[in-house]
LUMMI-5841 format. One record per residue (C-alpha): residue in one letter; x, y, z; residue number from 0. Coordinates in steps of 0.1 Angstrom, whole numbers, plus 5000, padded with zeros to 4 digits. Example, Ala and Ser with C-alpha at 12.3 -4.5 7.8 and 13.67 -1.06 7.14 Angstrom:
residues 2
REC   resn     xx     yy     zz   resi
REC      A   5123   4955   5078      0
REC      S   5137   4989   5071      1
This chain:
residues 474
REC   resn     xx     yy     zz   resi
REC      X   5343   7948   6650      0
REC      X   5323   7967   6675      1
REC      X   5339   7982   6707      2
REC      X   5334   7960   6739      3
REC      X   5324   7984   6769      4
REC      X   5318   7973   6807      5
REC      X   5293   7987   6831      6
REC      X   5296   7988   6865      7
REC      X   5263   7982   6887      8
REC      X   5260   7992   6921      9
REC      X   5228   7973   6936     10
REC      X   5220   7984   6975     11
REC      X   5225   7952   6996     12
REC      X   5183   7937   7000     13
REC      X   5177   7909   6977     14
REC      X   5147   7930   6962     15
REC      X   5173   7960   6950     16
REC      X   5195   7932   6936     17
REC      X   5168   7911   6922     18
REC      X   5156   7940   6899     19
REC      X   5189   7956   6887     20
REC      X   5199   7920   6877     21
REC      X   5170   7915   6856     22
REC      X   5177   7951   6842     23
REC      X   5216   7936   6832     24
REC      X   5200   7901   6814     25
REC      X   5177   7927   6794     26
REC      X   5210   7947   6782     27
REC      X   5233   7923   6779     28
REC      X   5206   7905   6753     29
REC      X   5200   7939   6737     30
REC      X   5240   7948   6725     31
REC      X   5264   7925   6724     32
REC      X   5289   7950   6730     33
REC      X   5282   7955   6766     34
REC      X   5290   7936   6797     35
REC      X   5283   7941   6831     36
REC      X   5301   7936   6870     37
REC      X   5276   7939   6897     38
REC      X   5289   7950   6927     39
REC      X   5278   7931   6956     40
REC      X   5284   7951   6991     41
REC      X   5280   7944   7021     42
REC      X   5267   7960   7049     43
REC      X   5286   7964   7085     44
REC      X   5280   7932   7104     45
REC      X   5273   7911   7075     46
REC      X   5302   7886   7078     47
REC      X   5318   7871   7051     48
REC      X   5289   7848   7041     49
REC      X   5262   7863   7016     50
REC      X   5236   7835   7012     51
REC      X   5212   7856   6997     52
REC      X   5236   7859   6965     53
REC      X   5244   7822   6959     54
REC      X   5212   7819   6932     55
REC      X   5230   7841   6913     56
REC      X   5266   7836   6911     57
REC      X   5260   7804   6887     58
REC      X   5231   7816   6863     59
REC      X   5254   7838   6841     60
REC      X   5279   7836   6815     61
REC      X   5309   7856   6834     62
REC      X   5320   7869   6805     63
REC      X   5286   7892   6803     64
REC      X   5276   7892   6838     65
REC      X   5297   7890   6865     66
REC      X   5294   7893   6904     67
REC      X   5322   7912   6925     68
REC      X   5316   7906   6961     69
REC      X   5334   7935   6980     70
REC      X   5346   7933   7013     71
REC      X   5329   7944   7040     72
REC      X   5333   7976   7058     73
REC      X   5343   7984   7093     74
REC      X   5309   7979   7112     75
REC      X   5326   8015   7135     76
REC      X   5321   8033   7102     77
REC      X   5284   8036   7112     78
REC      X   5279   8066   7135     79
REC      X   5239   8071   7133     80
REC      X   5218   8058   7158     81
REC      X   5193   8056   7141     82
REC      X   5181   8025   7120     83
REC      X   5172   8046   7087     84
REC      X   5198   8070   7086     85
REC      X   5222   8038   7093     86
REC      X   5212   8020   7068     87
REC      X   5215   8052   7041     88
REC      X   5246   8052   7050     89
REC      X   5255   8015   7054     90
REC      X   5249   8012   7017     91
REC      X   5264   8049   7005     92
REC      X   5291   8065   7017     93
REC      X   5310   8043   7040     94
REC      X   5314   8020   7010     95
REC      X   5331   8045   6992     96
REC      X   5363   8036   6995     97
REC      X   5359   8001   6987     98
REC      X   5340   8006   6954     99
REC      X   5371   8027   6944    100
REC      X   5396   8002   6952    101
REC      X   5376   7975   6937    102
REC      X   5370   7997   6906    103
REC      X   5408   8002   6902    104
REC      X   5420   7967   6910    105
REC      X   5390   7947   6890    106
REC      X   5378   7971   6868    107
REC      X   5402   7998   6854    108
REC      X   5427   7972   6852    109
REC      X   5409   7946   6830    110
REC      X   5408   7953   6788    111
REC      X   5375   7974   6777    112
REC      X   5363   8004   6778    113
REC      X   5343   8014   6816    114
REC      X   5311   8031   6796    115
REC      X   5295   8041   6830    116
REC      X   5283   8034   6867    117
REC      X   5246   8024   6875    118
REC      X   5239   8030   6912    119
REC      X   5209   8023   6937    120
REC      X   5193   8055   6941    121
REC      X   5210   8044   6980    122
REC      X   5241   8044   6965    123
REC      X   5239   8080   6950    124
REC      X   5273   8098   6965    125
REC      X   5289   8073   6942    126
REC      X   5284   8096   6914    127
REC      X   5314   8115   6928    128
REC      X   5333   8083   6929    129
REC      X   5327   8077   6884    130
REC      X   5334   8114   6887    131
REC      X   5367   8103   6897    132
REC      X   5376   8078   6872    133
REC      X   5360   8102   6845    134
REC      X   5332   8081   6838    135
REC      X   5295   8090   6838    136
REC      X   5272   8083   6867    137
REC      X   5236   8066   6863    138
REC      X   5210   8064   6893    139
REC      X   5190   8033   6892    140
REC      X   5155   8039   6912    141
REC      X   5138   8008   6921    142
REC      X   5107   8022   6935    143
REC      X   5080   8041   6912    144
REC      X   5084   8071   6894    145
REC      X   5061   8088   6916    146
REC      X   5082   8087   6941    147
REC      X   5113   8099   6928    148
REC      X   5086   8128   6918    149
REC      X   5081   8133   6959    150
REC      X   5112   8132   6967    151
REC      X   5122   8164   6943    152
REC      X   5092   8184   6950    153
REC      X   5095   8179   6989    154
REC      X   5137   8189   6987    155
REC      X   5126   8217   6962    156
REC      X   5103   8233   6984    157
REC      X   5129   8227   7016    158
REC      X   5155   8246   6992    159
REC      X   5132   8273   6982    160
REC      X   5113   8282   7014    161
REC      X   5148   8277   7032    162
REC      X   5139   8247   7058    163
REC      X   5105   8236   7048    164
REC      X   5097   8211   7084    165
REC      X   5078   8185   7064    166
REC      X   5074   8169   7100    167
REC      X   5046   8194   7110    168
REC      X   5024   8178   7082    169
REC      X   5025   8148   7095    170
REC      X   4997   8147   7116    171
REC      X   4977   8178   7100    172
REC      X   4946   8176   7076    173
REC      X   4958   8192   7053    174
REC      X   4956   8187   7016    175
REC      X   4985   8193   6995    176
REC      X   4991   8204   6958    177
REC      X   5015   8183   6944    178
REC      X   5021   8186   6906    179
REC      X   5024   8150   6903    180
REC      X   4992   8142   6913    181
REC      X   4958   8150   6897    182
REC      X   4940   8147   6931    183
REC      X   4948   8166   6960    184
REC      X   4973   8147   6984    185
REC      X   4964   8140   7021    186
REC      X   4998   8154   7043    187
REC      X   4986   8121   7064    188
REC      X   4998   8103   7041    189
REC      X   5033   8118   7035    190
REC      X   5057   8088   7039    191
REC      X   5073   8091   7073    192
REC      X   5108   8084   7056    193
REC      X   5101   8120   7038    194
REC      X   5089   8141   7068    195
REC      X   5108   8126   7103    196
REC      X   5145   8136   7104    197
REC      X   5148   8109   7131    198
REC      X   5137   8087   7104    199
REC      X   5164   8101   7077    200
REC      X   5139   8122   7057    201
REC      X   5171   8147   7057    202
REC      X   5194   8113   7043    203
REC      X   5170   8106   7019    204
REC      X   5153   8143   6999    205
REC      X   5193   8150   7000    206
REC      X   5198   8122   6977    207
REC      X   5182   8140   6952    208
REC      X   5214   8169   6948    209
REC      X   5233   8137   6937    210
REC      X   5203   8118   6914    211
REC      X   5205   8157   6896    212
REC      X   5245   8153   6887    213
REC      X   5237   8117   6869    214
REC      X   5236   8116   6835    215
REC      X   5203   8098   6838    216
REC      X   5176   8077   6861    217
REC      X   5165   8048   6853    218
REC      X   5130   8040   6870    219
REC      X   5113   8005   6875    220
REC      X   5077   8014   6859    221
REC      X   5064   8018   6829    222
REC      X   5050   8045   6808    223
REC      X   5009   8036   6807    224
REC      X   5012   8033   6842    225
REC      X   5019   8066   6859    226
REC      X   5020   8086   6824    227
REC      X   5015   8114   6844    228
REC      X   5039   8116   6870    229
REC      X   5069   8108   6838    230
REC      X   5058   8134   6816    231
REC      X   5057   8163   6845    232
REC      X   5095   8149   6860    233
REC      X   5104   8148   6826    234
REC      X   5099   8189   6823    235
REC      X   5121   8194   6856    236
REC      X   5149   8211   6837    237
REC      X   5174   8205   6873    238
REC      X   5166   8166   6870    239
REC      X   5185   8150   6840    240
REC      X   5167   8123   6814    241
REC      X   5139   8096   6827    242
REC      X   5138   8061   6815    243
REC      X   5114   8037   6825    244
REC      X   5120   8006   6816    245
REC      X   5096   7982   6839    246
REC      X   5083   7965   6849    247
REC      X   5118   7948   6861    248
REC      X   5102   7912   6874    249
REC      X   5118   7878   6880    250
REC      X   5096   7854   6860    251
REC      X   5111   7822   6871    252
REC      X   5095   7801   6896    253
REC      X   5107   7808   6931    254
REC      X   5130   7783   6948    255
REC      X   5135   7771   6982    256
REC      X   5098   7764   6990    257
REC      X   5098   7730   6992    258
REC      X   5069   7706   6998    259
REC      X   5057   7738   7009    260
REC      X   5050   7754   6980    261
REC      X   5035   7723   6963    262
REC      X   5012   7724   6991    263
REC      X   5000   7758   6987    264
REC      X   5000   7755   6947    265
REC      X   4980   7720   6951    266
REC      X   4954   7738   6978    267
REC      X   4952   7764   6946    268
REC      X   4946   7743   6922    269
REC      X   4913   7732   6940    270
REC      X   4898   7769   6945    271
REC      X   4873   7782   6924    272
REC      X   4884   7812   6895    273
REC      X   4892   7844   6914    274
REC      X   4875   7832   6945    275
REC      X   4908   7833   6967    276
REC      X   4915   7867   6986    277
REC      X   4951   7865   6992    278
REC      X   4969   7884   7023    279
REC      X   5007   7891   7021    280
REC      X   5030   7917   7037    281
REC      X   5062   7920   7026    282
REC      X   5094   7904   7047    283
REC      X   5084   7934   7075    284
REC      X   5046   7932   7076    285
REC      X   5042   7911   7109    286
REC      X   5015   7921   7133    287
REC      X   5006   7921   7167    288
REC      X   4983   7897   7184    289
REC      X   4952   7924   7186    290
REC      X   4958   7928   7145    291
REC      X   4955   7892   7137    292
REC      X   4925   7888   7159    293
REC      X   4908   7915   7141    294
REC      X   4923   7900   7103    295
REC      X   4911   7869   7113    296
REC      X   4873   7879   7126    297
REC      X   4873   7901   7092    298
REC      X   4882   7875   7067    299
REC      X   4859   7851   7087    300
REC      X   4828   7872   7083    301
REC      X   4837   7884   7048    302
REC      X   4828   7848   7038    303
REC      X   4856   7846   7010    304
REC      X   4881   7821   7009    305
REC      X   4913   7834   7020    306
REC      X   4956   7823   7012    307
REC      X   4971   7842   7045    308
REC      X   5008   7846   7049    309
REC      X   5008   7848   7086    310
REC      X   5041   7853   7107    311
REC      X   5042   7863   7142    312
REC      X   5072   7888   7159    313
REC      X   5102   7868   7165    314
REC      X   5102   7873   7204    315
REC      X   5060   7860   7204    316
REC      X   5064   7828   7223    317
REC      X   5022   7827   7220    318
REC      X   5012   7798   7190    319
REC      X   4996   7811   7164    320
REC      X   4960   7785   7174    321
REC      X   4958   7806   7206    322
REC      X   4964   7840   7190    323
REC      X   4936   7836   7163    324
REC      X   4900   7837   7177    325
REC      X   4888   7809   7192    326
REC      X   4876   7778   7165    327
REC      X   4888   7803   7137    328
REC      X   4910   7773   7122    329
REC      X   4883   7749   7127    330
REC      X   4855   7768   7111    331
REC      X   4873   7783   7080    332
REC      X   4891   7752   7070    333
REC      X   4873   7746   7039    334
REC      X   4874   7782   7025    335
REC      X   4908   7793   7044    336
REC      X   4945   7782   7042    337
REC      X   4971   7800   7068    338
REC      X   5012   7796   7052    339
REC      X   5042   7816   7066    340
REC      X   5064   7821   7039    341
REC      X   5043   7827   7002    342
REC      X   5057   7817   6966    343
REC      X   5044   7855   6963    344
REC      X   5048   7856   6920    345
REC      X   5032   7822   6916    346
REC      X   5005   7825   6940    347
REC      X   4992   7860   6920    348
REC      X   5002   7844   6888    349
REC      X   4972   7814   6897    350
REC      X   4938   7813   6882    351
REC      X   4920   7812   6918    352
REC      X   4934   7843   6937    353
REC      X   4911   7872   6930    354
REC      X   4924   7899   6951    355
REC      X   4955   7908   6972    356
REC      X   4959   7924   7004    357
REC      X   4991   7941   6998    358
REC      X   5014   7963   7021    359
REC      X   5020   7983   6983    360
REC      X   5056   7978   6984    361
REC      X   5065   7986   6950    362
REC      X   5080   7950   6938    363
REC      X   5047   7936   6948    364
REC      X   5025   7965   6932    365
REC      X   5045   7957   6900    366
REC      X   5035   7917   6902    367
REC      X   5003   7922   6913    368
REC      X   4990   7944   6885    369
REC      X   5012   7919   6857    370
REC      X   4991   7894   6873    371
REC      X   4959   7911   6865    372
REC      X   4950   7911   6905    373
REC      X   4936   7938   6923    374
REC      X   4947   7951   6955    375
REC      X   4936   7963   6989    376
REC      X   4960   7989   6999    377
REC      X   4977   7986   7030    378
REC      X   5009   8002   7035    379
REC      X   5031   7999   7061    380
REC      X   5065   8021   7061    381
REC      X   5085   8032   7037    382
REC      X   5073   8052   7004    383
REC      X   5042   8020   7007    384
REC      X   5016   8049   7018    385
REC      X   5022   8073   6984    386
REC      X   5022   8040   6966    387
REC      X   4989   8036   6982    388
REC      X   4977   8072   6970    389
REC      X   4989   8065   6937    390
REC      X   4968   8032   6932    391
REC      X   4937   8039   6951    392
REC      X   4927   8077   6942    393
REC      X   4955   8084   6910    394
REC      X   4952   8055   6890    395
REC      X   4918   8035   6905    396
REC      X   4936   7999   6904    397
REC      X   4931   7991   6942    398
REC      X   4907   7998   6976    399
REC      X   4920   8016   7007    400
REC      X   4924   7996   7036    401
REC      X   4937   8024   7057    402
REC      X   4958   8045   7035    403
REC      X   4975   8063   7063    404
REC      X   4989   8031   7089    405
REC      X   5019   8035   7093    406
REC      X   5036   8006   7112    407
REC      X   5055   8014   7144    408
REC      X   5092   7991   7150    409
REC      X   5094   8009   7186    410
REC      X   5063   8004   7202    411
REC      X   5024   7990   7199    412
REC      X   5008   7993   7166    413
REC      X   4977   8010   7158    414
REC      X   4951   7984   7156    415
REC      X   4927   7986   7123    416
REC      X   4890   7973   7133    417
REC      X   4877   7941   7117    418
REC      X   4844   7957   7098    419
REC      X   4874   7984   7082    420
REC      X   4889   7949   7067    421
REC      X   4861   7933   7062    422
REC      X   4848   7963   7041    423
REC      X   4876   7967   7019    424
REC      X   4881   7928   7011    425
REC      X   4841   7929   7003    426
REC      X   4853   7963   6977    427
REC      X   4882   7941   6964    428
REC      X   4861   7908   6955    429
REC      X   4835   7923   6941    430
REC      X   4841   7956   6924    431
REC      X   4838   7947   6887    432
REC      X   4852   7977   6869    433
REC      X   4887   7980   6888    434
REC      X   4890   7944   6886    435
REC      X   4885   7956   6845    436
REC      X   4912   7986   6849    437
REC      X   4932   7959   6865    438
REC      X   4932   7935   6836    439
REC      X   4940   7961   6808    440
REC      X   4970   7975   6828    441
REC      X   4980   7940   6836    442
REC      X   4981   7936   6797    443
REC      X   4996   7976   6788    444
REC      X   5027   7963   6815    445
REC      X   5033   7933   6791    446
REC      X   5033   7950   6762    447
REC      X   5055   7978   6775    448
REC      X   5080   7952   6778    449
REC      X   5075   7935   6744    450
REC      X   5095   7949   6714    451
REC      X   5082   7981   6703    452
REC      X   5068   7988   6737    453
REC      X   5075   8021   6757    454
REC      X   5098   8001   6780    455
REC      X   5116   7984   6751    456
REC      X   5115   8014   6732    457
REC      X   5132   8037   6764    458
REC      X   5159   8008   6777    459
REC      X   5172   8008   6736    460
REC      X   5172   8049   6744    461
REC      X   5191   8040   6777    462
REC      X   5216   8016   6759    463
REC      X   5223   8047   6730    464
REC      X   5226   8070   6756    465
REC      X   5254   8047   6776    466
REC      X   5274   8040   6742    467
REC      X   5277   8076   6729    468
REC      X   5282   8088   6770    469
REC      X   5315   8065   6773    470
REC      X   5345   8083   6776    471
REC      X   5361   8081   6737    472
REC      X   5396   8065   6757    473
C-alpha cells in the first residue's frame, strides 16, 4: 500500500488567495491518492471570531482529503505599521507565526501520516523558517502572474547589487527600462507603486523574495503559452529555485449569493446581440469618484455600444447614483445599457453577448477573461494591476490601454481620465478584429494547458513528484 502524506496550505486571508489555492488542492488531491491536504485559514487582527467568507467551503469536501483549520486570531497590538500595505504584509506573515506552529504541533504533527511539505501565499513567505523548524520543506504559492514574481527579483536584485537602488525616483520619470522579462522596453511610469514607495511596503514586499529563494519551489497561477517568455528567463535564475505553472487556477462553478439579481443580469444577457455587450468591472476596490463616473458614463454614451456596468459608489457618497450620472443618461441608454452593483463576474464573461471587458487587470480577472475568449481594456488601478497591464497590452497584444499608468489614490482625489480617452479605447476593444483573434486562440491554449497532457497538467504532475520524493523519509 502506498504511503499517505499530508500538506499543509497556508492561503493569505482574501477570498481571491483562498479561492485559487483551494482549486490547486481539488486538482492534487484528484491526481494521487496518497496526499491530503489542511488549509490553514488565518485570520487577520480585528477579524473576530466569525469568518463568513469561508462557510462555502467548509462543507464541499471530503475531510479526510481536504480539510479547513481555522486558527485563532492574533493580538490586533501585534501590528506596529502604520501603514495599510506594510500592515497587511504583516497581518498575514509574521505575526501569525506563532500560531501556525502551535497549530502545526497540536493538529498536524500529532495526527498519523507523514507532513510532505508547506505551501504558503507568497504573503506568507517567513513561514519557510517555520517548516524549517519542523524539518519539512517550504513551497511558495504565487497567486499573481509569473511576470510579476519576475519584477519583484529583478527590482531586489538590482537593490542588492547597486547597494540601495531608490526605485521611488522612477516613479514619476520617463524613463524606459530594460527588463529581461520583457521584449519591449518598460515605461518606469508604470512600475507598480507597491514595488517603488517604501511608504507603500515596496521594502515588505521585494524582501519577500530572500524567503521565495530558500523554498524548494514556486508554484505560479499561469500557464506556459501565456507568458512563455517571462517562465523560461526566471527559470535560468540559478538564486530562484524550480517554477511550476500550473493555471489557470479558476473556480468554474456558478457563483452564489446573487439572487434574483443575477437572474436579472443573466436574463437582460440573454437578450443582447453576440459580442455586442461592452462590460465594465473593477474589482472589490475599483470604486470611483463622482467626476469619473461622469466622464464613464458620457464615454460609453457616445461610444454607441451597449454596455453591463458594475457601478458602486464610495461608502461615505450620500449622492444617488441618478444625480451623479449625467443628466437623462439612464433615460437615453436604457435600451443598449444596464447599470448592476455587484457582477456574477465568471458568468457574465462566460455569455455569448459580452464582447469586451473593461478590466482593472487584476490577475484573477485577467485569467477569466482570456478563458472566456474576451478581450480587455486595460485599466489598472493599484497593486501589481499596471505591469499586468504592460504585459497584455504591449507583451502579449491581448488587450487596449485605457491609461496604463492610473494609479488610484485611497488618501485623496483621483486623477480623472477624460471621456474621448474611454471612449477611444472601448471603440479599439469592440472592434479590433485581430486581438479579439489572439484572444480566442489563447482563450483555447489556457484550456488545453489544463487538460491532460497540457503544460499545466504536465508541470502540477512535476509538482506532485517533486512533493513525494521532497518529504522527509521519517
Amino acid at each position: 500500500m502506498k504511503k499517505k502524506m499530508e500538506m499543509i496550505f497556508i492561503p493569505s486571508p482574501g477570498i481571491s488567495h483562498i479561492a485559487s489555492i483551494v482549486e490547486m488542492a481539488k486538482l492534487i488531491v484528484a491526481r494521487d491518492q496518497r496526499l491530503s491536504i489542511t488549509i490553514f485559514v488565518i485570520k487577520p487582527p480585528g477579524a473576530g471570531a466569525a469568518n463568513t467568507d469561508m462557510s462555502s467551503f467548509d462543507d464541499k469536501y471530503d475531510p479526510t482529503r481536504i480539510r479547513f483549520l481555522h486558527l485563532r486570531e492574533p493580538n490586533p497590538d501585534s501590528i506596529k505599521h502604520s501603514n495599510y500595505a506594510a500592515s497587511f504584509f504583516a497581518s498575514a506573515g509574521e505575526i501569525q507565526i506563532p500560531i501556525v506552529r502551535e497549530a502545526i504541533a497540536a493538529e498536524v504533527i500529532s495526527r498519523p501520516g507523514n507532513l510532505a511539505g508547506i505551501l504558503m501565499d507568497m504573503f506568507c513567505a517567513c513561514m519557510v523558517d517555520v517548516a524549517n523548524e519542523f524539518h519539512v520543506p517550504s513551497y511558495i504559492y504565487f497567486p499573481p502572474g509569473a511576470a510579476c514574481l519576475g519584477l519583484m527579483n529583478h527590482m531586489q536584485a538590482l537593490k542588492d547589487k547597486e547597494h540601495g537602488t531608490n526605485w521611488s525616483e522612477f516613479m514619476n520619470s520617463d524613463a524606459q527600462l530594460d527588463i529581461p522579462i520583457f521584449s519591449h522596453p518598460y515605461p518606469a511610469k508604470v512600475l507598480p507603486l507597491v514595488m517603488t514607495d517604501e511608504a507603500n511596503g515596496s521594502n515588505t514586499l521585494l524582501g519577500l523574495t530572500e524567503k521565495f529563494n530558500q523554498s524548494k519551489g514556486i508554484v505560479v497561477n499561469t500557464f506556459g503559452e501565456m507568458e512563455s517568455r517571462v517562465i523560461r528567463v526566471i527559470s535560468e535564475n540559478e538564486n530562484l529555485p524550480p517554477i511550476y505553472p500550473v493555471g489557470p487556477l479558476l473556480n468554474h462553478e456558478k457563483g452564489v449569493g446573487g439572487g434574483d439579481k443575477q437572474d436579472e443580469i443573466m436574463q437582460w444577457l440573454d437578450g443582447q446581440p453576440h459580442s455586442s455587450v461592452v462590460f465594465l468591472c473593477f474589482g472589490s476596490m475599483g470604486i470611483f469618484g463622482e467626476g469619473q463616473v461622469k466622464e464613464i458614463a458620457v464615454a460609453l454614451e457616445r461610444s454607441r455600444h451597449r454596455f453591463l456596468w458594475s457601478l458602486r459608489m464610495p461608502p461615505t457618497s450620500t449622492v444617488p447614483i441618478k444625480e451623479v450620472l449625467p443628466e437623462g443618461f439612464l433615460e437615453r441608454t436604457c435600451e443598449v445599457g444596464k447599470l448592476i452593483g455587484w457582477a456574477p463576474q465568471v458568468e457574465v464573461l462566460s455569455h455569448k453577448a459580452v464582447g469586451g471587458f473593461v478590466s482593472h487587470c487584476g490577475w484573477n480577472s485577467t485569467l477569466e477573461s482570456l478563458w472566456c475568449g474576451v478581450p480587455m481594456a486595460a485599466w489598472p488601478l493599484y497593486s501589481e494591476q499596471q505591469m499586468n497591464a504592460f504585459l497584455l497590452v504591449k507583451e502579449l497584444e491581448l488587450a487596449v490601454e485605457v491609461k496604463m499608468n492610473y494609479r488610484m489614490n485611497f488618501n485623496g482625489e483621483d486623477e480623472v481620465v477624460a471621456a474621448s480617452v474611454i471612449e477611444n479605447a472601448i471603440t479599439q476593444l469592440m472592434n479590433d478584429g485581430r486581438m479579439r483573434k489572439r484572444v480566442e486562440d489563447k482563450s483555447q491554449k489556457s484550456r488545453e494547458a489544463m487538460m491532460e497532457g497540457g503544460s499545466s497538467y504536465i508541470s502540477l504532475g512535476r509538482f506532485i513528484d517533486d512533493v513525494i520524493s521532497n518529504a522527509p523519509s521519517s
